[in-house]
C-alpha positions as YAML, in Angstrom:
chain: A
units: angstrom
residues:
- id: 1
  name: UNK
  ca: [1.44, 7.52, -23.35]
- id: 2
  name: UNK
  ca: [-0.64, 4.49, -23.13]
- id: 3
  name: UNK
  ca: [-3.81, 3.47, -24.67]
- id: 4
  name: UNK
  ca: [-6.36, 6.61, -25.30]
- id: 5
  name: UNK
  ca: [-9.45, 7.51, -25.20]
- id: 6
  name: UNK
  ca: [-12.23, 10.16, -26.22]
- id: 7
  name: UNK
  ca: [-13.83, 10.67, -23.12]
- id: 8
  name: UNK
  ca: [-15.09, 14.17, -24.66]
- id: 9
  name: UNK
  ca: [-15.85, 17.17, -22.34]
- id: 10
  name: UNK
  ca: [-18.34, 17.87, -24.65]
- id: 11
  name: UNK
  ca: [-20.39, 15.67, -23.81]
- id: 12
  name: UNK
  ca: [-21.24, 17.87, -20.71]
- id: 13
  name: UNK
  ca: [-21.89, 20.71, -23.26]
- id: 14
  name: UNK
  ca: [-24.74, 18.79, -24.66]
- id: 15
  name: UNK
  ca: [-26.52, 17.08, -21.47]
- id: 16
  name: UNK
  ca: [-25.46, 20.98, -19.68]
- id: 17
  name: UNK
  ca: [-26.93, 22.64, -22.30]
- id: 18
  name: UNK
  ca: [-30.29, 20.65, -22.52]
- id: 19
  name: UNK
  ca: [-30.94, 21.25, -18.62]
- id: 20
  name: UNK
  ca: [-29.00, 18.97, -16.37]
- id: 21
  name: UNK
  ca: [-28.20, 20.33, -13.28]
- id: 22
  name: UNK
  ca: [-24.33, 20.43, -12.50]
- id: 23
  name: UNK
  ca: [-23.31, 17.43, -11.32]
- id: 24
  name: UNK
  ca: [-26.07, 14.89, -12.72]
- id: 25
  name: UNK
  ca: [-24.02, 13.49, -15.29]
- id: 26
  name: UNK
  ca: [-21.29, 10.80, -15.56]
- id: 27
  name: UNK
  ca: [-18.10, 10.77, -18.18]
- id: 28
  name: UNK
  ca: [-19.15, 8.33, -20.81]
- id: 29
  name: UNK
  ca: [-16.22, 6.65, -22.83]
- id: 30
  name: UNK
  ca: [-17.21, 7.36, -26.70]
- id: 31
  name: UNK
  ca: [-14.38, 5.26, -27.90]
- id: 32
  name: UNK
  ca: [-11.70, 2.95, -26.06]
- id: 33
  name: UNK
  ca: [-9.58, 1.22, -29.16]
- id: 34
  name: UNK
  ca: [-6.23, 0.20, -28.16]
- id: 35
  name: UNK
  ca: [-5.27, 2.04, -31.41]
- id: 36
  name: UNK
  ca: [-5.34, 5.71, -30.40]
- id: 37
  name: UNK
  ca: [-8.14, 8.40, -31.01]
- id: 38
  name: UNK
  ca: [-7.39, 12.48, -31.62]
- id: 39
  name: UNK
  ca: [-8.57, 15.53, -32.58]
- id: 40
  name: UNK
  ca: [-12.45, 14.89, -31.20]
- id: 41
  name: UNK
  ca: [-15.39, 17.36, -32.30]
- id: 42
  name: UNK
  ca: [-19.30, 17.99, -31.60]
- id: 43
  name: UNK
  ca: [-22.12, 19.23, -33.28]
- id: 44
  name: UNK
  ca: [-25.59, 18.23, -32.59]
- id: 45
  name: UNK
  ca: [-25.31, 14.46, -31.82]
- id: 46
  name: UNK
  ca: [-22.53, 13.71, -33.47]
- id: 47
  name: UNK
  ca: [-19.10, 13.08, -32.57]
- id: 48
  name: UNK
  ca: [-16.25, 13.39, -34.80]
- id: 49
  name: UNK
  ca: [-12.15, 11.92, -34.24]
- id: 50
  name: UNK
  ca: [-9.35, 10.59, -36.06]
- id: 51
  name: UNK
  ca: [-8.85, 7.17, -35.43]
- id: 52
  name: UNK
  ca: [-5.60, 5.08, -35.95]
- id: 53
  name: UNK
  ca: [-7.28, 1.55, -35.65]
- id: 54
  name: UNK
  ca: [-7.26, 1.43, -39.19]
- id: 55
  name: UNK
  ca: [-4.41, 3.89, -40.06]
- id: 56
  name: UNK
  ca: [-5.81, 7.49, -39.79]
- id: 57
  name: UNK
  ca: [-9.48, 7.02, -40.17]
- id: 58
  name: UNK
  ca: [-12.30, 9.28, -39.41]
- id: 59
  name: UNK
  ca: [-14.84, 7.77, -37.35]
- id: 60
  name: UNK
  ca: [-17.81, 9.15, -35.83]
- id: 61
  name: UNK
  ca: [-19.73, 8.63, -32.19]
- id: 62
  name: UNK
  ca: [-24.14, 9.39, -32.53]
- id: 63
  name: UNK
  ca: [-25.24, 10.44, -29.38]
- id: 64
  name: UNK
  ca: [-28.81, 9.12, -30.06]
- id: 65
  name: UNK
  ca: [-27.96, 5.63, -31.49]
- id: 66
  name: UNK
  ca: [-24.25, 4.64, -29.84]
- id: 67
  name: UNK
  ca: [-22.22, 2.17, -31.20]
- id: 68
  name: UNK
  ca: [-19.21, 0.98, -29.19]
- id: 69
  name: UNK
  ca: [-16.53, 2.30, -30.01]
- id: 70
  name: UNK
  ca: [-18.01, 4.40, -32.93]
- id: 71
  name: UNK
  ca: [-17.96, 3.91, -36.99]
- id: 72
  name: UNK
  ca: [-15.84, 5.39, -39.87]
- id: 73
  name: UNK
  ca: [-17.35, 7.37, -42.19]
- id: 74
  name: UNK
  ca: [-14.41, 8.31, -44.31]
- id: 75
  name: UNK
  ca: [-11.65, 5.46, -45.52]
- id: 76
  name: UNK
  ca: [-9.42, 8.39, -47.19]
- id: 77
  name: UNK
  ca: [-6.06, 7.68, -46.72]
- id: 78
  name: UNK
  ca: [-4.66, 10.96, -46.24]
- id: 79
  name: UNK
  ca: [-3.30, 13.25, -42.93]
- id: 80
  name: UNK
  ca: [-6.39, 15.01, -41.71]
- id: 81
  name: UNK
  ca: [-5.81, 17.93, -39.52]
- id: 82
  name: UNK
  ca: [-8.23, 20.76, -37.96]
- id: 83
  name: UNK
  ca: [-10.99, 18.12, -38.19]
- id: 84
  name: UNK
  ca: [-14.79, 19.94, -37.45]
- id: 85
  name: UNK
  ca: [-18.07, 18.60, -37.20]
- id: 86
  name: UNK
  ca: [-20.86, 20.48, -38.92]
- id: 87
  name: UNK
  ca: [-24.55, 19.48, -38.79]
- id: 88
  name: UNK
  ca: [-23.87, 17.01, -42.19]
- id: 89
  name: UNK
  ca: [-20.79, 16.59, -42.59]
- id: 90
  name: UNK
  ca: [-16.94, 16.25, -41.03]
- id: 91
  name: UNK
  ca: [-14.31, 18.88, -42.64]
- id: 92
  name: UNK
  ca: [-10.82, 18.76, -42.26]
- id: 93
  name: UNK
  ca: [-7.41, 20.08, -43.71]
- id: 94
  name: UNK
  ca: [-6.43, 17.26, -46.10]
- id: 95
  name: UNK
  ca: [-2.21, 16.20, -46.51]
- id: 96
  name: UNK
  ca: [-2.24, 14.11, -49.66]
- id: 97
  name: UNK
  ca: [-1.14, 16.91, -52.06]
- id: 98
  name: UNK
  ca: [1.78, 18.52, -52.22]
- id: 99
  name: UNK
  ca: [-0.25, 21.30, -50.70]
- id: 100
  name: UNK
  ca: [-3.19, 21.32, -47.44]
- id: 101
  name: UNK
  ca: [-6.27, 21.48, -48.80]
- id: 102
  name: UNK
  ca: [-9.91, 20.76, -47.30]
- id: 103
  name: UNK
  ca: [-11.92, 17.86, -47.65]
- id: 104
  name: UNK
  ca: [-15.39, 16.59, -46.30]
- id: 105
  name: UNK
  ca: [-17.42, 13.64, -45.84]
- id: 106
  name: UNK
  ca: [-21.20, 13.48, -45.21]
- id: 107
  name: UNK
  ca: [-22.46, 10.87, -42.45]
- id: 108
  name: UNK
  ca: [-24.90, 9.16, -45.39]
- id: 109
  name: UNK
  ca: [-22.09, 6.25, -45.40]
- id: 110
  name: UNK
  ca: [-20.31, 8.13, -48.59]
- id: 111
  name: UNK
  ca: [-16.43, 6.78, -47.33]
- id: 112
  name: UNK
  ca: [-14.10, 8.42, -49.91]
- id: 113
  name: UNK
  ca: [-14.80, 11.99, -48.96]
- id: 114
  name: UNK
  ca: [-14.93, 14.92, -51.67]
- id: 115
  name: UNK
  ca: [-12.84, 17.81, -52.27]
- id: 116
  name: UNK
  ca: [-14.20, 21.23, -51.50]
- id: 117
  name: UNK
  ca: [-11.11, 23.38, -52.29]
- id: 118
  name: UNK
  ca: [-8.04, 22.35, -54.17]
- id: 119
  name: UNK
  ca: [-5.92, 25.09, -55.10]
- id: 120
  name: UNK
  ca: [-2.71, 24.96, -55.78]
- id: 121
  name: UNK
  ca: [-1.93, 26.89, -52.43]
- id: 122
  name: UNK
  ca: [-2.92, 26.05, -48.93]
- id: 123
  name: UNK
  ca: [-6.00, 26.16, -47.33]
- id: 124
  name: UNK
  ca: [-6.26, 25.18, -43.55]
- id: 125
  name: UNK
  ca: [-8.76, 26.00, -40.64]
- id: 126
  name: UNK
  ca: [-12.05, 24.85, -42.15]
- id: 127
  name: UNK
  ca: [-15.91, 25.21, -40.27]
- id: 128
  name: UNK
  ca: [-18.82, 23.64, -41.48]
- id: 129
  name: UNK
  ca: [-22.95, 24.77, -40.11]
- id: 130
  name: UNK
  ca: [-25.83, 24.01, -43.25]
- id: 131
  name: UNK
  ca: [-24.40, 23.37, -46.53]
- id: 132
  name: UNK
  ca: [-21.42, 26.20, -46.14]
- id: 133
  name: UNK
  ca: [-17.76, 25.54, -45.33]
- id: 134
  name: UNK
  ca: [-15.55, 28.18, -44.60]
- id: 135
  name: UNK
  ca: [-11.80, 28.12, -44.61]
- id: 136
  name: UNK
  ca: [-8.40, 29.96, -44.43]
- id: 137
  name: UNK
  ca: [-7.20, 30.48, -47.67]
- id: 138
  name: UNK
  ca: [-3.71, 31.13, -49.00]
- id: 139
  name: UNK
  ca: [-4.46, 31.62, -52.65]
- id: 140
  name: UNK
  ca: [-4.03, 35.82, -51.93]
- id: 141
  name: UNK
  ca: [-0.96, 35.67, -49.92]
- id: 142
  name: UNK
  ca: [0.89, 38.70, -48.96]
- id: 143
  name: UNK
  ca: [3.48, 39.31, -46.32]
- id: 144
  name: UNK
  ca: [0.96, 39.90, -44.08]
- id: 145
  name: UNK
  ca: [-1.32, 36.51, -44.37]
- id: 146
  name: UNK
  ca: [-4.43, 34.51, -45.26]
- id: 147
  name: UNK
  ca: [-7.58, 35.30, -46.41]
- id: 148
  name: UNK
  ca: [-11.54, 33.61, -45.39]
- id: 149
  name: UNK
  ca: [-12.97, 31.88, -48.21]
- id: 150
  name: UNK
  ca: [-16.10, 30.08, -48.51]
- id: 151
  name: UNK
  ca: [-18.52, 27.46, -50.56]
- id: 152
  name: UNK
  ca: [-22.31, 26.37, -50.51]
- id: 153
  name: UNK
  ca: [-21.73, 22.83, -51.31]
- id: 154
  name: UNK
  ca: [-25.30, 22.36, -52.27]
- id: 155
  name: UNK
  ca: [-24.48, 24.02, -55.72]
- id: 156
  name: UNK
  ca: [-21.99, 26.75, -56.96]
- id: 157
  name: UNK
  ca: [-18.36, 27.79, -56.70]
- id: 158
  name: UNK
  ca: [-16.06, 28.80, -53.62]
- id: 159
  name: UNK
  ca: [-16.34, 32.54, -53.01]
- id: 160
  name: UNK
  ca: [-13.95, 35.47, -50.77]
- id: 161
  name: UNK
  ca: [-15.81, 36.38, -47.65]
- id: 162
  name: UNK
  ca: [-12.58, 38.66, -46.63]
- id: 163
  name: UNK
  ca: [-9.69, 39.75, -48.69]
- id: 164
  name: UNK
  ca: [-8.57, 42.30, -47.17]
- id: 165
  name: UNK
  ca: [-4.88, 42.78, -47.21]
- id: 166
  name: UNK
  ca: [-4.30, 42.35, -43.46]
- id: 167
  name: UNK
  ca: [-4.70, 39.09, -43.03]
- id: 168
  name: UNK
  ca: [-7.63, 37.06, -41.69]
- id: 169
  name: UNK
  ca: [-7.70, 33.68, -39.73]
- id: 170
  name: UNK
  ca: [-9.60, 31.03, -37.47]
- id: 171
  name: UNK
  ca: [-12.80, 31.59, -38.87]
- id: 172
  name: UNK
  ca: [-15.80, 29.74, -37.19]
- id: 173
  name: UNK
  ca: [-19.62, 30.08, -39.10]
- id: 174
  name: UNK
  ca: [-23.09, 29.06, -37.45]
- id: 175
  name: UNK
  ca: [-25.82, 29.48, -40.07]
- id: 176
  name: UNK
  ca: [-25.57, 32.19, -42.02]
- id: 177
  name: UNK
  ca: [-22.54, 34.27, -39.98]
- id: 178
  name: UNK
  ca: [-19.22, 33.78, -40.20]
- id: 179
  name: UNK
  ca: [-17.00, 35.06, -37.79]
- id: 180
  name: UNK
  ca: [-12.85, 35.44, -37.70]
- id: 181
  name: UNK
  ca: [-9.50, 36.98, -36.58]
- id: 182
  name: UNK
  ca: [-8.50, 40.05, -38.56]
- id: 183
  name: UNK
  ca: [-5.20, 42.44, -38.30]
- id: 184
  name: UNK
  ca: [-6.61, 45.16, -40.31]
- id: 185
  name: UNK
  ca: [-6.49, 47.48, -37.36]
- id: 186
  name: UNK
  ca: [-3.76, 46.02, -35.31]
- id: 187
  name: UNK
  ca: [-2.58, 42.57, -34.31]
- id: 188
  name: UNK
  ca: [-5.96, 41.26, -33.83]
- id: 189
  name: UNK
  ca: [-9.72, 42.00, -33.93]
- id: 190
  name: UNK
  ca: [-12.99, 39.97, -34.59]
- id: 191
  name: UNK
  ca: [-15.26, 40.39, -37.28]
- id: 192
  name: UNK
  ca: [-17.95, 38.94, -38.88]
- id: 193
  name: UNK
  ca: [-20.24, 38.61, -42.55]
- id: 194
  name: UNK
  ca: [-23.28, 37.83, -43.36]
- id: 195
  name: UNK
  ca: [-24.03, 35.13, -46.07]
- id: 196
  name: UNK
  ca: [-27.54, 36.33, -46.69]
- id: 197
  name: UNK
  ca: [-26.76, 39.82, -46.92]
- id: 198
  name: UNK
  ca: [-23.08, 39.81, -48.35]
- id: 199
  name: UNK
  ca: [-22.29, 42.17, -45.32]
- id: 200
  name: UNK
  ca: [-19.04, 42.75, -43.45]
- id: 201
  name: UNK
  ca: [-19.01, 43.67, -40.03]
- id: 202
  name: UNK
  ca: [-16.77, 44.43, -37.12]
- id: 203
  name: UNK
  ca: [-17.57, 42.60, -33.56]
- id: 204
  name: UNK
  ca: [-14.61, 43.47, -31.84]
- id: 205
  name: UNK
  ca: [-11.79, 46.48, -32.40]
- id: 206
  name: UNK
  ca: [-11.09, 47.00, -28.97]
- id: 207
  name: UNK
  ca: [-7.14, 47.47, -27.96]
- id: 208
  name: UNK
  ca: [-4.61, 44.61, -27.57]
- id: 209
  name: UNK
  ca: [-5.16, 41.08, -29.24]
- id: 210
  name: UNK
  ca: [-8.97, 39.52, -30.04]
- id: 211
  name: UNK
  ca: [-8.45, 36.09, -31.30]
- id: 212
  name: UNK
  ca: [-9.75, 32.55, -31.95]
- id: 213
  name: UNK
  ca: [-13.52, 33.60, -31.92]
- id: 214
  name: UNK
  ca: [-16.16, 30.70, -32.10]
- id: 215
  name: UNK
  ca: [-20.07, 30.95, -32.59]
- id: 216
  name: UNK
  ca: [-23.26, 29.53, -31.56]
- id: 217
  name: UNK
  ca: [-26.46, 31.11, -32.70]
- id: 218
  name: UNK
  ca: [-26.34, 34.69, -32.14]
- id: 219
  name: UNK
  ca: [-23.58, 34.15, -29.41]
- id: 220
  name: UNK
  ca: [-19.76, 35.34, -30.60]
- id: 221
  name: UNK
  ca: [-16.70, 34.31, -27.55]
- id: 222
  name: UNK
  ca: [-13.34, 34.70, -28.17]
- id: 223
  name: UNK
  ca: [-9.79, 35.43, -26.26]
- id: 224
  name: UNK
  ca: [-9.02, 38.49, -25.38]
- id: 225
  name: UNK
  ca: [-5.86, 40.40, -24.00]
- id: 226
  name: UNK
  ca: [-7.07, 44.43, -23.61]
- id: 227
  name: UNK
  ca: [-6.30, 43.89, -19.73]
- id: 228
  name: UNK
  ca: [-2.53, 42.59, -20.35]
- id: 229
  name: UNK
  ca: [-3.12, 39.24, -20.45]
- id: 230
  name: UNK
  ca: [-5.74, 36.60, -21.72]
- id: 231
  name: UNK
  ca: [-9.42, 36.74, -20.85]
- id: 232
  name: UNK
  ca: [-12.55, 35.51, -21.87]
- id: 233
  name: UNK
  ca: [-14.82, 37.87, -23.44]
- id: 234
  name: UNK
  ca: [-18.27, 37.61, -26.18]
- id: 235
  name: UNK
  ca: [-21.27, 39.14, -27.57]
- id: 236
  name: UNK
  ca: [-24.84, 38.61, -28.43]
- id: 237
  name: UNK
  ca: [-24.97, 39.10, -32.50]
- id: 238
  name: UNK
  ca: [-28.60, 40.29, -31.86]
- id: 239
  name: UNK
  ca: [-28.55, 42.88, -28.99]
- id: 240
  name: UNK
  ca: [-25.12, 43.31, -27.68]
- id: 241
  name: UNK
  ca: [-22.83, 45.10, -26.55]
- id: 242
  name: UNK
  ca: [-20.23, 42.86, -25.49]
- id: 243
  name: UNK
  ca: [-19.42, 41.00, -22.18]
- id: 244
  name: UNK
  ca: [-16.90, 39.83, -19.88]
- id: 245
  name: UNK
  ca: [-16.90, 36.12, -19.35]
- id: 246
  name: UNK
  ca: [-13.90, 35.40, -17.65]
- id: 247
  name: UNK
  ca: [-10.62, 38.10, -16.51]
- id: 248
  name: UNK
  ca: [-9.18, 35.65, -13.39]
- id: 249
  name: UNK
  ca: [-6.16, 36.92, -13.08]
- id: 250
  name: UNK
  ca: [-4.61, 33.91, -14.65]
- id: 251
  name: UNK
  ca: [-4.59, 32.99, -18.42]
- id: 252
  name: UNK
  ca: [-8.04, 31.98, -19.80]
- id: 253
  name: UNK
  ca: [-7.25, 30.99, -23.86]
- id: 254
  name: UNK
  ca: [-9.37, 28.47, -26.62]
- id: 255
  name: UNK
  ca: [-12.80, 29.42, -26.05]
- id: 256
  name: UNK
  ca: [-15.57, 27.17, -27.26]
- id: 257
  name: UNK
  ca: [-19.72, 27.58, -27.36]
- id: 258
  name: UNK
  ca: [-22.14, 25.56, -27.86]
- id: 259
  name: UNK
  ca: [-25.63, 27.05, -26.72]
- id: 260
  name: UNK
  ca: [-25.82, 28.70, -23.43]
- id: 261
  name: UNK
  ca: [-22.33, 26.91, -22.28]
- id: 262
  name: UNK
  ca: [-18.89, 28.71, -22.76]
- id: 263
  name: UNK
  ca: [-15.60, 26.39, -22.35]
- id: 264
  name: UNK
  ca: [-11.71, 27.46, -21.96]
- id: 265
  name: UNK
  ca: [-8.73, 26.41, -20.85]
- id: 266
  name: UNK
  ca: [-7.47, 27.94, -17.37]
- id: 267
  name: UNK
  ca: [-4.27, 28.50, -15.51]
- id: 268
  name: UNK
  ca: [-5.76, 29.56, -12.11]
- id: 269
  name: UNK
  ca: [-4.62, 26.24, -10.50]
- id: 270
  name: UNK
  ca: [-1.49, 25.82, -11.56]
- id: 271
  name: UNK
  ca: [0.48, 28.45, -13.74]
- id: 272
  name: UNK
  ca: [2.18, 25.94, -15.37]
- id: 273
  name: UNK
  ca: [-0.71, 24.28, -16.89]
- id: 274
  name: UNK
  ca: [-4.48, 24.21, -18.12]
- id: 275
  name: UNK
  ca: [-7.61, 23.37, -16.23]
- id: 276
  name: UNK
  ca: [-10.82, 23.24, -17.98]
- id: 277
  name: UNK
  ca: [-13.53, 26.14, -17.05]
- id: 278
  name: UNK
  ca: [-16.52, 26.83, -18.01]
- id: 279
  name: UNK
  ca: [-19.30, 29.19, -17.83]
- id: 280
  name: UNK
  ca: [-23.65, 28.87, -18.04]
- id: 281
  name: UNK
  ca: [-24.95, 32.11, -19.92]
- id: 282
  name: UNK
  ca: [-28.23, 31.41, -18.96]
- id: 283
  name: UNK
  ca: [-27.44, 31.32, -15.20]
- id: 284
  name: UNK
  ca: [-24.35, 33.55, -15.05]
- id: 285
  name: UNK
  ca: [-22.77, 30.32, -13.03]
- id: 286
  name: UNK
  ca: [-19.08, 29.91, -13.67]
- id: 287
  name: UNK
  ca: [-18.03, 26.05, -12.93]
...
């Protein structure tokens, strides 16, 4: 399809979030190589791709000291998947064994990457916030699916955050909550645990199908399809009760957060195809 680009959307989700008005910002081309760039990420100031300049690299964009074009930090030659950016590190879903499992890289320069789970089964959907990575985990299987798994890099062991026999996936963590899709009660609710307490908790059991949940602070969103189709719904962690975000009468799926800004892909244009929507918490302004 021609050269590409990260022009990220998220970029808006930063200078948004920090109090630009709508409108008083420009697209700003992260990284332009004739080589081809996917898979792009955020957190904080620092943006995350694979880069096939120099095979499948992963480079990294900082907001508050650009370099054209960006810089690798990790030289592992490998297939790299489900790439996130946490506040210290890059985590992905690593192809170089007979089986996925995750790796990360810190942005001190460290280029080889290290292994945070290896077992002999797969792991896949990995999140990263602190010094904890959570994942998917396979090492449980049953016929009905994965399990959420977790590790404190800074020291320790990987852990189970949900075994139950249901099946858990997608998890997304922001400090000290993680947060992910779970069939115990039918096909699809959200729930949560807390790493300080070691306590599981349900966010959403409503009917029909509650999936792909993300977090930011205290803030859960997720899709959700208890009208007959796909909205947008979420929750504050510290007050609730839940809210509706988005129920056009079109699809809304993929919701993403990062402070008072809510993102998702939209079919109200065109059923054949997404837009890109989003939504200021702070303001109650869809845009």
């Amino acid at each position: 399809m021609g050269r590409q680009a990260i022009v990220l959307f998220t970029f808006f989700t930063i200078f948004f979030a920090g109090g630009m008005a709508k409108g008083d910002f420009d697209r700003i081309p992260v990284c332009t190589d004739d080589a081809g760039q996917i898979k792009p990420d955020i957190c904080g100031n620092m943006i995350v791709w694979v880069d096939k300049r120099d095979g499948a690299k992963i480079y990294a964009y900082n907001i508050t000291a650009p370099e054209p074009n960006g810089f690798m930090i990790c030289n592992r030659v490998s297939t790299k998947d489900y790439l996130r950016a946490g506040e210290n590190f890059a985590v992905w879903r690593d192809g170089s064994s007979p089986n996925y499992n995750i790796y990360a890289v810190n942005f001190d320069g460290d280029l080889a990457g290290f292994s945070v789970c290896s077992e002999s089964t797969d792991q896949d959907y990995p999140a990263a916030s602190g010094s904890y990575i959570v994942w998917r985990d396979k090492r449980n299987y049953t016929a009905n699916g994965y399990d959420i798994y977790g590790i404190d890099i800074s020291g320790g062991s990987d852990f189970p955050i949900c075994t139950n026999t249901s099946g858990q996936y997608a998890p997304d963590i922001d400090g000290n909550t993680v947060v992910w899709m779970d069939n115990r009660s039918d096909s699809g609710d959200i729930y949560g645990y807390d790493l300080s307490t070691h306590t599981e908790f349900p966010i959403c059991t409503e009917s029909g199908q509650q999936h792909y949940p993300r977090i930011s602070g205290s803030i859960v969103v997720w899709q959700d399809s208890r009208n007959g189709k796909n909205d947008i719904y979420g929750i504050d962690l510290s007050s609730g009760p839940e809210f509706m975000i988005c129920n056009d009468p079109c699809e809304q799926i993929n919701p993403v957060i990062h402070g008072d800004l809510v993102v998702w892909q939209d079919k109200r244009n065109d059923n054949s195809t997404y837009d890109i929507y989003g939504y200021d918490l702070s303001t109650h302004t869809e845009l």
